[in-house]
C-alpha positions in Angstrom: -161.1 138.3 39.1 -158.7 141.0 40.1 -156.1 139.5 42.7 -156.4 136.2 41.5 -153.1 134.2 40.3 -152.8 133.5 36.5 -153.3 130.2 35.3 -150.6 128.6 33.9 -151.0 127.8 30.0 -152.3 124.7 28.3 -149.5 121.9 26.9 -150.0 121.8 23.3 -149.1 117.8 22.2 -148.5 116.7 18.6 -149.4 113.5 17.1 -148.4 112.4 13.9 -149.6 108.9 12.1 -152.2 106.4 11.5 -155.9 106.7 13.5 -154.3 103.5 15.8 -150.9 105.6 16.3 -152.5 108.9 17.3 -154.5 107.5 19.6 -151.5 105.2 21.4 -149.7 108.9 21.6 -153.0 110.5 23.2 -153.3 107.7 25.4 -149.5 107.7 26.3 -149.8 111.8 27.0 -153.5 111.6 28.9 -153.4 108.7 30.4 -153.6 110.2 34.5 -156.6 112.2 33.1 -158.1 108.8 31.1 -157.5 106.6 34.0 -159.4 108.6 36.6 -162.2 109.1 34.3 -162.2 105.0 33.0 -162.2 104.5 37.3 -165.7 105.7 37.2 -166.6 104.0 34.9 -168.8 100.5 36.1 -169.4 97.6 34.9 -172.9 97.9 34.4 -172.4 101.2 32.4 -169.8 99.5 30.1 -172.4 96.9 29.5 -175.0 99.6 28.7 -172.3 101.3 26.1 -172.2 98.2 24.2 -175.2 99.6 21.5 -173.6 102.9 21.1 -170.3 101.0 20.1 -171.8 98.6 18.0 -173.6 101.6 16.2 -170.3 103.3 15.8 -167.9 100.6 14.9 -170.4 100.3 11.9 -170.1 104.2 10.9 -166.6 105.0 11.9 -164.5 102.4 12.3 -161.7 104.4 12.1 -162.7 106.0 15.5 -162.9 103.2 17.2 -159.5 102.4 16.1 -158.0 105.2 17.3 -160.2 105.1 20.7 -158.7 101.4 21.5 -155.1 102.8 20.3 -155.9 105.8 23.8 -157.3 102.6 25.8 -154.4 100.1 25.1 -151.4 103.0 25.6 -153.2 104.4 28.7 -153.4 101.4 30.1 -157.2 101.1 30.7 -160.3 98.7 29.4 -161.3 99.6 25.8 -164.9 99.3 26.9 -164.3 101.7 29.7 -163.1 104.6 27.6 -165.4 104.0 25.0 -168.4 104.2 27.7 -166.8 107.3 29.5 -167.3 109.1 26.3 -171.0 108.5 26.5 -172.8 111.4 27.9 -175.9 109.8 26.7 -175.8 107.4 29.6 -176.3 109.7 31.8 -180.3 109.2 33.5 -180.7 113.0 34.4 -178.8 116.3 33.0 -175.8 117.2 34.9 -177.2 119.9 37.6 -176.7 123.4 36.8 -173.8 124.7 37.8 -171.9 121.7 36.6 -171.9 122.6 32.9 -172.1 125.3 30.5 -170.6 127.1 27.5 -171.2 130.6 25.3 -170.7 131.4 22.1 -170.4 134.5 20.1 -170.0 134.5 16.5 -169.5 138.3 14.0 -169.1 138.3 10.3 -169.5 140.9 7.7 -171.2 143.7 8.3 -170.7 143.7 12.1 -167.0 142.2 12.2 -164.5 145.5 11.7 -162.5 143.3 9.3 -165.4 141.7 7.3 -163.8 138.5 8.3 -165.0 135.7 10.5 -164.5 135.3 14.5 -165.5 133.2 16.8 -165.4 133.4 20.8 -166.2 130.5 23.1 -165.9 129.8 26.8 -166.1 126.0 27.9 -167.6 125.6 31.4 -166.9 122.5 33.3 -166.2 121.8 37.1 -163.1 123.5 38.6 -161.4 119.9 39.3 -161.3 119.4 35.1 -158.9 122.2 34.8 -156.0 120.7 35.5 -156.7 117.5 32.5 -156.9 119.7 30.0 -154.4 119.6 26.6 -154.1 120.9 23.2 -153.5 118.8 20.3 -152.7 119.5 17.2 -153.5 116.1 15.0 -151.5 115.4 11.6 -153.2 112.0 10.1 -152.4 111.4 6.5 -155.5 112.2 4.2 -156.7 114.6 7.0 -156.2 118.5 7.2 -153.5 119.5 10.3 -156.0 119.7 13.3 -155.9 121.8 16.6 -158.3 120.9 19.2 -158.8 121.3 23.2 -160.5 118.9 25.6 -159.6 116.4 27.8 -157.2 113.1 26.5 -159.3 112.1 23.4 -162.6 114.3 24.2 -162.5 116.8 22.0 -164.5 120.2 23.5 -163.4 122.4 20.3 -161.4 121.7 17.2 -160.1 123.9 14.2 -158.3 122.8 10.9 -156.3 123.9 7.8 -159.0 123.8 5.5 -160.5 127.1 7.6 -163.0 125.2 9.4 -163.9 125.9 13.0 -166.1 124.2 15.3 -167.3 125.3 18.8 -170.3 124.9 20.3 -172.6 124.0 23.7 -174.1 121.6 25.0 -177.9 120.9 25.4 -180.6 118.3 26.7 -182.1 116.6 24.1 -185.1 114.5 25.5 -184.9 111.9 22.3 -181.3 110.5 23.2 -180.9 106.8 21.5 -177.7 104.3 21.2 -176.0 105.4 18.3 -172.6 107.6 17.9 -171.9 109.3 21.2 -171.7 113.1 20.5 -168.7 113.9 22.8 -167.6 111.3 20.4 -169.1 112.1 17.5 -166.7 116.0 17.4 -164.3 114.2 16.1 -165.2 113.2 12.9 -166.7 117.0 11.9 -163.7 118.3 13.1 -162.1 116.5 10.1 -164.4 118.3 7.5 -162.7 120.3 5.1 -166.0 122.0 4.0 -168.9 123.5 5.8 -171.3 121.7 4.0 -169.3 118.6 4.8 -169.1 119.5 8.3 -173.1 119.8 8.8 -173.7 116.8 7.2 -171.5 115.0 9.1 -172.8 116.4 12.3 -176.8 115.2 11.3 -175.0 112.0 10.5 -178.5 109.7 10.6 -177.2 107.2 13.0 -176.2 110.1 15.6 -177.5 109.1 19.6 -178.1 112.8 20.3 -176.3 116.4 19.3 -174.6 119.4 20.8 -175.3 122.5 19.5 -172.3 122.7 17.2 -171.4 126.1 15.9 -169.6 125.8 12.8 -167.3 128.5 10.4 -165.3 128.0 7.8 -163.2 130.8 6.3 -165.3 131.1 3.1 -167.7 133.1 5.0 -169.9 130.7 6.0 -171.3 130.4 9.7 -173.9 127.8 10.8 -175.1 126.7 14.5 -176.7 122.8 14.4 -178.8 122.8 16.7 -179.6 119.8 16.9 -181.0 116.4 18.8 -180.9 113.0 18.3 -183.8 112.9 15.2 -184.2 116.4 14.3 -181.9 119.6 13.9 -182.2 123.5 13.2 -179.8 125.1 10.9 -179.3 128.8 12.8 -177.7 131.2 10.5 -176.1 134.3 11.5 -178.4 137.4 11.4 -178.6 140.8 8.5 -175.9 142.1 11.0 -173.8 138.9 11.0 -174.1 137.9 14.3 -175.3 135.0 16.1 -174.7 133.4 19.9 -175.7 130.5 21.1 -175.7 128.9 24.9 -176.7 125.8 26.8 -180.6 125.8 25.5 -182.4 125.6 22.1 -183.5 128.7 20.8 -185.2 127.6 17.7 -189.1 127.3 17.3 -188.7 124.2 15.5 -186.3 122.6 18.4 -188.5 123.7 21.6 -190.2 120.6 22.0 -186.8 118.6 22.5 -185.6 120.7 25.4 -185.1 117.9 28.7 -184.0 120.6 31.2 -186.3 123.6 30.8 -185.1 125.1 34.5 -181.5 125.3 33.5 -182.3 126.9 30.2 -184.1 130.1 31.8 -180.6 130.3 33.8 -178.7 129.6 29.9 -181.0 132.3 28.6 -179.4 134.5 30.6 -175.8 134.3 29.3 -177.6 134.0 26.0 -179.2 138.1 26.4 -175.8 138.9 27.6 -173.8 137.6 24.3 -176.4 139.3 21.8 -176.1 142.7 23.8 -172.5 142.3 23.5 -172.8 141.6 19.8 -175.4 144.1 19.1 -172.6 147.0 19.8 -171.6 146.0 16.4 -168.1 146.8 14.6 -166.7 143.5 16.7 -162.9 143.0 16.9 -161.0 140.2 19.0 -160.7 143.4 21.7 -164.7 143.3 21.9 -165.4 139.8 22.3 -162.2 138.8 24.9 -164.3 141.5 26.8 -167.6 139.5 25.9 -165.7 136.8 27.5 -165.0 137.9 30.3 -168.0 139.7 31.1 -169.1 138.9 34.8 -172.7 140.6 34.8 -175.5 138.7 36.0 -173.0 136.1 38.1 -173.2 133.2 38.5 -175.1 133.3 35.1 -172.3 135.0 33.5 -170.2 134.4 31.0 -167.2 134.6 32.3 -168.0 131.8 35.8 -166.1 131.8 38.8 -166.6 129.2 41.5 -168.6 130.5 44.2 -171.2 129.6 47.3 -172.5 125.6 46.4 -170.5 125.8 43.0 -167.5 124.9 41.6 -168.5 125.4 37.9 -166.1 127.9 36.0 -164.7 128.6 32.9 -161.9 126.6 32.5 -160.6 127.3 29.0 -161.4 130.2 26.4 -160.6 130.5 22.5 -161.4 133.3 20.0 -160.6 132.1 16.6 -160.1 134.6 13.2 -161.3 131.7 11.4 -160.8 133.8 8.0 -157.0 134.1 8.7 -156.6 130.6 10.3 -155.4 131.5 13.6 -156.1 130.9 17.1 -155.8 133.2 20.6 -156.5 130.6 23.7 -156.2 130.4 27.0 -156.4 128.0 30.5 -158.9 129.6 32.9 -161.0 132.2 32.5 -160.8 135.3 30.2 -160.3 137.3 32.4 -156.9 136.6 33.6 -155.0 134.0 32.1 -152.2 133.8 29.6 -153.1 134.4 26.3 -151.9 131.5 24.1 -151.5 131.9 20.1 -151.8 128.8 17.4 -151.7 129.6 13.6 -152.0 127.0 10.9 -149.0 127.3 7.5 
């Protein structure tokens, strides 16, 4: 908002080596941000994780690997951080405003270039701000990796190959023990192919799904939405658009919607991104604007704090995934320094 002070930019930390060694540099780099979250963790909630880690030491070892390397260098209880990765645990959604993300997504014909963008904001409360890093990941048999979230959560990630994933988050009602999803991000992030990418994110033994929107710089643009034992593959539309928000939009996924009161208030930011979108001829200029559209607050899309709330936006990308190159920024859209990340 106008008056405000700008935020200051996001630390972008490189980690080199094996699944173990990035996650001892993570932990090393995060660990104030791991440790308060690991505080909250309880005893009784470790103990519940205990099926959800089983499930993914089976699929992805590798992950668990790195997870204990973040545990062991931050200094915290490798059961802790596994369970504080574990949205699934939680009994109820998080109350509205405490969460909340948009997406916008143009391709050819609407994109002015014909190439591929993507905008997200990431909603969280105001206190996360401060936690949250870049990374850019280099582990050997791996494409070079950029992603944003807090310590090893990843929120959004983008790689070499041309593959981008964003996304938001929803309320399945089928939730099971299997591979956390907050979790889960960071093995599709690895995918050098779209098709690759989706079927890792409908991996079988999945405990429950975002939406993940998912581009790769072939062209191709697909939003999972998805739950724990069914998914929708959303495609962009004839004008090559699509947006997605905090509730399923798909016939097929209705029936697994947990918090239908919240979604009318996600539909709202939802109607807001296709109006945006159906201006058509997109460029970076039109959806930073999209971004950091305030209408309909404190539904927008672009969230400030206010009265009983101290949800916001606390980080904003828009990636030309055809071109491999990313404009982000701490805070909202609407004033904060624009950061710039390109891969060779």
């Amino acid at each position: 908002m106008p008056g405000q002070a700008r935020s200051r930019t996001l630390e972008v930390l490189r980690v080199a080596g094996t699944h173990r060694e990035v996650g001892e540099q993570i932990g090393a780099a995060c660990a104030g941000a791991i440790r308060r979250r690991c505080d909250a963790v309880g005893d009784a909630t470790v103990a519940a994780a205990q099926p959800y880690l089983e499930v993914t030491r089976r699929e992805l070892p590798w992950l668990v690997d790195e997870l204990d390397g973040v545990a062991d260098a931050a200094g915290v209880d490798r059961g802790a951080l596994f369970a504080a990765g574990i949205e699934e645990l939680d009994e109820v959604p998080a109350p509205e405003p405490a969460r909340g993300c948009s997406d916008l997504v143009a391709c050819a014909p609407a994109s002015a270039d014909g190439g591929v963008w993507v905008a997200h904001t990431n909603d969280l409360s105001a206190s996360a701000e401060q936690d949250l890093i870049a990374i850019e990941w280099r582990v050997p048999g791996d494409p070079v990796i950029l992603t944003v979230g807090i310590g090893p959560w990843i929120s959004v990630g983008f790689n070499s190959a041309g593959l981008s994933l964003t996304g938001n988050e929803v309320a399945p009602n089928d939730n099971r023990p299997g591979i956390p999803r907050l979790l889960h991000v960071r093995d599709i992030v690895r995918r050098r192919t779209l098709d690759d990418a989706v079927a890792a994110a409908l991996h079988p033994a999945r405990a429950s799904s975002y939406n993940t929107v998912l581009a790769h710089a072939d062209g191709g643009v697909v939003s999972v939405e998805g739950s724990a034992t069914d998914a929708e593959l959303i495609r962009p539309d004839a004008r090559g658009t699509l947006a997605h928000t905090n509730h399923y939009v798909s016939e097929r996924m209705l029936p697994y919607e947990g918090d239908v009161d919240y979604a009318a208030r996600s539909d709202v930011r939802y109607r807001r991104a296709l109006s945006w979108l159906a201006e058509g001829t997109i460029t970076a200029a039109t959806l930073l604007a999209a971004i950091s559209d305030h209408r309909d607050a404190p539904d927008s899309i672009c969230r400030h704090p206010g009265p009983g709330s101290q949800t916001k936006t606390v980080f904003w990308c828009i990636a030309d995934v055809t071109r491999r190159e990313i404009m982000f920024g701490r805070g909202n859209p609407c004033d904060s320094e624009h950061q710039h990340y390109a891969f060779d």
